[in-house]
C-alpha positions in Angstrom: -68.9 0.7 -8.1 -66.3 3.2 -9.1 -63.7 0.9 -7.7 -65.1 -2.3 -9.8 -64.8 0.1 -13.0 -61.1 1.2 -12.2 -60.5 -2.4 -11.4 -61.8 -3.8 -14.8 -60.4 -1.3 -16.4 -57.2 -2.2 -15.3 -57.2 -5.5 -15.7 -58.4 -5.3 -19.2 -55.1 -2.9 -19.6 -53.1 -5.8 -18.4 -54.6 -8.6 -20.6 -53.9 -6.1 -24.1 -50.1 -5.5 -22.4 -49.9 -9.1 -22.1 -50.7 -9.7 -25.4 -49.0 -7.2 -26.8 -45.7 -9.2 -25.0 -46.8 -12.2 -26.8 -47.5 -10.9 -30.4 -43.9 -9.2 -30.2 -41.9 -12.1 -28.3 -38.9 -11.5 -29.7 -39.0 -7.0 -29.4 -40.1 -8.1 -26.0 -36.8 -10.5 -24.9 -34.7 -8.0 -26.5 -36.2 -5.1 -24.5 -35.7 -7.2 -21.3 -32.5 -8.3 -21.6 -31.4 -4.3 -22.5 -32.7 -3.2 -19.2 -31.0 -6.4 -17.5 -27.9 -6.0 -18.5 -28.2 -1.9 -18.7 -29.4 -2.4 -14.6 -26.6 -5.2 -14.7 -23.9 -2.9 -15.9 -24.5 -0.3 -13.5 -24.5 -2.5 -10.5 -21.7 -4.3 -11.7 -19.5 -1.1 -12.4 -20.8 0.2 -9.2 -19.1 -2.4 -7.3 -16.2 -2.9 -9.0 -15.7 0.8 -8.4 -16.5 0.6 -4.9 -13.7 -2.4 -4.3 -10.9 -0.7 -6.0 -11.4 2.5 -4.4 -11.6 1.1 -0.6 -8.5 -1.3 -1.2 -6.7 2.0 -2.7 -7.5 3.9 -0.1 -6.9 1.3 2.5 -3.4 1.0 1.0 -2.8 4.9 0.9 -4.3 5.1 4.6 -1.4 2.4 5.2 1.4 4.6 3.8 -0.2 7.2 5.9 -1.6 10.7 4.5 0.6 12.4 6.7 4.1 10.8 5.7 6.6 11.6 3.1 8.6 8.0 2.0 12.5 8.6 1.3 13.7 6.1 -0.8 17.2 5.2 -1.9 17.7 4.3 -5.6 19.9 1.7 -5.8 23.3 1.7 -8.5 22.6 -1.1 -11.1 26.1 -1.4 -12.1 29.9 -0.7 -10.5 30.5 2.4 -13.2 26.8 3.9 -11.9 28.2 3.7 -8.1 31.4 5.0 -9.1 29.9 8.1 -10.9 27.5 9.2 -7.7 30.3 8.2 -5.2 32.4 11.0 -7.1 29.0 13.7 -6.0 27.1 12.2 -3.3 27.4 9.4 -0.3 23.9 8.4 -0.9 21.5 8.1 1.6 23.3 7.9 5.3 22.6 8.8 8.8 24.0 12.0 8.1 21.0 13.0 6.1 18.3 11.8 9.0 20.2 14.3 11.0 19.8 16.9 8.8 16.1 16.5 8.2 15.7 16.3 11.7 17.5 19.4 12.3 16.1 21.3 9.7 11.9 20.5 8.6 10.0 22.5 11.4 6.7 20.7 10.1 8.6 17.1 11.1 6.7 14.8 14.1 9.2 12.1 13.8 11.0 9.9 10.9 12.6 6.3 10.9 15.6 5.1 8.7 14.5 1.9 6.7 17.9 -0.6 6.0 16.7 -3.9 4.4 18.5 -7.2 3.9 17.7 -9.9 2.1 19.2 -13.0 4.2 20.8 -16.1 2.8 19.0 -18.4 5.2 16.3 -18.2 7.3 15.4 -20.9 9.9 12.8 -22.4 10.5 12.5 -22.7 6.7 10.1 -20.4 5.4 7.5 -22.6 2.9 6.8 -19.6 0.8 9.5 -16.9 -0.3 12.0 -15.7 2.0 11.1 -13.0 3.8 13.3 -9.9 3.8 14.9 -8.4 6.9 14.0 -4.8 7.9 15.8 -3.0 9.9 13.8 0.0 11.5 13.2 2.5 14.5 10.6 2.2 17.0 9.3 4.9 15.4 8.7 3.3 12.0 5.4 1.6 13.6 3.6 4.8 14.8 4.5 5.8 11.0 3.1 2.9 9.3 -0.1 2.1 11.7 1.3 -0.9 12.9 -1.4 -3.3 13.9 -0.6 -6.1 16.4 -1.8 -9.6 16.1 -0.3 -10.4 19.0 3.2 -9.2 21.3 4.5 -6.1 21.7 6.6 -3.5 19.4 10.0 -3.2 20.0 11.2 -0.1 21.8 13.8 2.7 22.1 15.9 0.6 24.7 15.8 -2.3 22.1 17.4 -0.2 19.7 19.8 1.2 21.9 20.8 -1.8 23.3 20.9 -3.8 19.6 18.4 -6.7 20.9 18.1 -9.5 19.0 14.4 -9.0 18.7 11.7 -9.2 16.1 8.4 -8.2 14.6 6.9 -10.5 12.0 4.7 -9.6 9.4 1.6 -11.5 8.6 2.5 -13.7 6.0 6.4 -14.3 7.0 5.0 -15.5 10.2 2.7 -17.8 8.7 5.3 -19.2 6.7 7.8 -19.6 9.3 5.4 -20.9 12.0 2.2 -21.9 9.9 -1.3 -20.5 12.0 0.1 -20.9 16.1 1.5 -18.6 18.1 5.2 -17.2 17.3 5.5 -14.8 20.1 8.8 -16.3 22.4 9.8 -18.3 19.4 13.0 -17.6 17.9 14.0 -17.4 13.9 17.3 -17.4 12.7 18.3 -15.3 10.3 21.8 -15.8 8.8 23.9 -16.3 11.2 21.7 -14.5 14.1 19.3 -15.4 16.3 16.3 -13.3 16.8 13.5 -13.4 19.8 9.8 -12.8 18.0 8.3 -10.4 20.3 5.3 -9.5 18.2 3.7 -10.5 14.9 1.5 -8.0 12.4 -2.0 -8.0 11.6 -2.7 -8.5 7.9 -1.6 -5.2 6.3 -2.3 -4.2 2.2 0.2 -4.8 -0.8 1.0 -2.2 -3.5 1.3 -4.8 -5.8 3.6 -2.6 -7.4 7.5 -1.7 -7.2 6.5 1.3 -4.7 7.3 -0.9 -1.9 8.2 -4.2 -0.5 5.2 -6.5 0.5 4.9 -5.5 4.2 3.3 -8.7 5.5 6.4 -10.5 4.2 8.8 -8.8 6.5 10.8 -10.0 9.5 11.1 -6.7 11.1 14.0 -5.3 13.5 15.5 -2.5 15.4 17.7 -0.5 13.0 20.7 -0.9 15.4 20.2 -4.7 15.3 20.9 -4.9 11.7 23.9 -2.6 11.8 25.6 -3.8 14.4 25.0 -8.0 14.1 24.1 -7.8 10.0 26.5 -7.7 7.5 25.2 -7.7 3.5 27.5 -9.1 1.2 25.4 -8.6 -1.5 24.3 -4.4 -0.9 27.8 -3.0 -2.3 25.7 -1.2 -5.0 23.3 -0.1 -2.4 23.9 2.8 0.2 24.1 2.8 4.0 20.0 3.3 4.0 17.2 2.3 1.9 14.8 4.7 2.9 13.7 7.4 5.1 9.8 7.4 6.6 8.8 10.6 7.4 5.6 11.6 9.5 4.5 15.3 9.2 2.8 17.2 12.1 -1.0 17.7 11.4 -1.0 20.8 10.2 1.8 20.7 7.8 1.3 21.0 3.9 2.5 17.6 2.8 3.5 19.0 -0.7 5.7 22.3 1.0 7.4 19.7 3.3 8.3 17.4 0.1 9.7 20.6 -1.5 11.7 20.6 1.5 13.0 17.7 2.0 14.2 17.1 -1.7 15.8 20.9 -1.7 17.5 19.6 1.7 18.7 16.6 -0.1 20.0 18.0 -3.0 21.9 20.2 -1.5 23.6 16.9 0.8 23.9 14.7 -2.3 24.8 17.7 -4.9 21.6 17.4 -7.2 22.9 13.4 -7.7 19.4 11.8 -8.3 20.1 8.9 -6.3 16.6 9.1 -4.5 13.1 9.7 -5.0 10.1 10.9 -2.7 6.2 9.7 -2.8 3.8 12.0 -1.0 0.7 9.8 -0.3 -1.6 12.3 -0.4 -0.6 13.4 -3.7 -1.6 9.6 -4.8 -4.9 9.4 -2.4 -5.7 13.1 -4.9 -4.3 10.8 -8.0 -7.0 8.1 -6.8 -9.6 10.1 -6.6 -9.2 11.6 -10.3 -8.6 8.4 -11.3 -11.8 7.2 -9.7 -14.4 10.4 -10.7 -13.0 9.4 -14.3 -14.1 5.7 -14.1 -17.5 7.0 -12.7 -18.0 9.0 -16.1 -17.3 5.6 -18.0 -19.7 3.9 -15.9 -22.2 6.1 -16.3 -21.4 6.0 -20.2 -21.5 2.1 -20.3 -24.6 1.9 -18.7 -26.8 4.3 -20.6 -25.2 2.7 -24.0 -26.8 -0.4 -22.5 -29.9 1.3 -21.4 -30.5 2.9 -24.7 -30.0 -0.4 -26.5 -32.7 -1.8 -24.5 -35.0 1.5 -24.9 -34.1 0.8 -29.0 -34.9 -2.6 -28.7 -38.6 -1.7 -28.3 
């Protein structure tokens, strides 16, 4: 019986709440849609959030936590060249000697020398891919993920083979979606064997650094000793310099390092720059606590308007 009067009494609740609802249809709508779109907001903020921060730290991952990225700043004019020539080479082999003679907390480190080629065959149907030449070491650096092949190796380099690793995209738009392994691409004037082709890998889309996936990449000695660029005068005899730290070393100590090294070789002539990715996976997560706090402030705006609303 007790349970028939809690029932009735409930249900009589529920008929006045009903209408209630009705009497005040348009207090009611406006109520609703506060909580929908305060609930909506929140989702919606929490999943925007959530993309940007894996693809950010997906990208940062890819640079690698553990590496410092050298990176040659290239003369925009004959005068500009002229002025650093009369302080500094710019970036050469000499310097990768030094840093590997001289950071304790180095594992290993690869010079980076790009091209960018006149022709490529088969014809690419997007952009032309650039031409990197690298160590074997540069994919241990960078995480290198194979599709399919193989890496090159020390002996390539040595030797100068006319080999190459494709990224995702240049492969696709030199050979569309088969296999490119055995296949050969011309670049210039030189033949290359494709040995191994990339996985997918993520874009800064930013200036930081060329698109990875839209890279033919080779040993270094390959592109010094069968490459010539005609169009690099303003550029020095490297690009960049990828550095990979041991796991204990203090990524920020070993930048101060490497720049006070540097300096010293190039006579304080700023004709490079450094970017420690762990310094921007720190930067990312500031940035992203930040966005959190607007989130949260969006959505209880939204929640209140609805809370008014009644």
């Amino acid at each position: 019986m007790n349970q028939t009067l809690a029932l009735s009494r409930y249900g009589s609740d529920l008929a006045q709440a009903g209408q209630n609802l009705l009497a005040q249809k348009t207090r009611s709508i406006l109520t609703a849609l506060g909580i929908i779109f305060g609930v909506g907001a929140v989702i919606g903020m929490l999943a925007i959030g959530a993309g940007a921060r894996a693809e950010s730290l997906r990208f940062i991952e890819q640079l690698g936590v553990r590496n410092l990225l050298v990176a040659s700043r290239a003369a925009t004019s004959d005068q500009e060249l002229q002025q650093r020539r009369r302080s500094s080479p710019g970036l050469t082999e000499r310097d990768v000697r030094i840093l590997e003679a001289n950071v304790d907390s180095l594992e290993t480190l690869s010079p980076r020398k790009g091209l960018h080629p006149s022709s490529v065959l088969p014809k690419p149907s997007r952009d032309m891919p650039e031409l990197f030449g690298v160590r074997p070491s540069y994919a241990l650096i960078h995480n290198w993920q194979l599709a399919e092949g193989r890496v090159f190796t020390p002996q390539d380099n040595e030797a100068s083979a006319a080999v190459c690793v494709l990224g995702e995209a240049a492969k696709v738009s030199l050979f569309g979606y088969t296999s490119a392994v055995g296949k050969f691409v011309k670049v210039n004037d030189t033949w290359l064997e494709v040995i191994g082709v990339l996985k997918e890998q993520i874009a800064s889309g930013s200036s930081l650094t060329q698109d990875p996936n839209q890279v033919i990449y080779t040993p270094l000695q390959t592109v010094q000793y069968r490459f010539f660029d005609i169009s690099g005068y303003l550029r020095d005899e490297l690009d960049g310099v990828d550095v990979r730290l041991k796991p204990t070393a203090d990524s920020v100590e070993a930048s101060k390092i490497v720049v006070a090294i540097l300096n010293s070789t190039h006579h304080n002539t700023p004709d490079f720059a450094v970017t420690i990715p762990a310094e921007l996976l720190a930067e990312q997560q500031r940035s992203q606590a930040i966005f959190t706090y607007v989130m949260v402030a969006i959505a209880a705006i939204s929640l209140l308007s609805g809370a008014s609303a009644s």
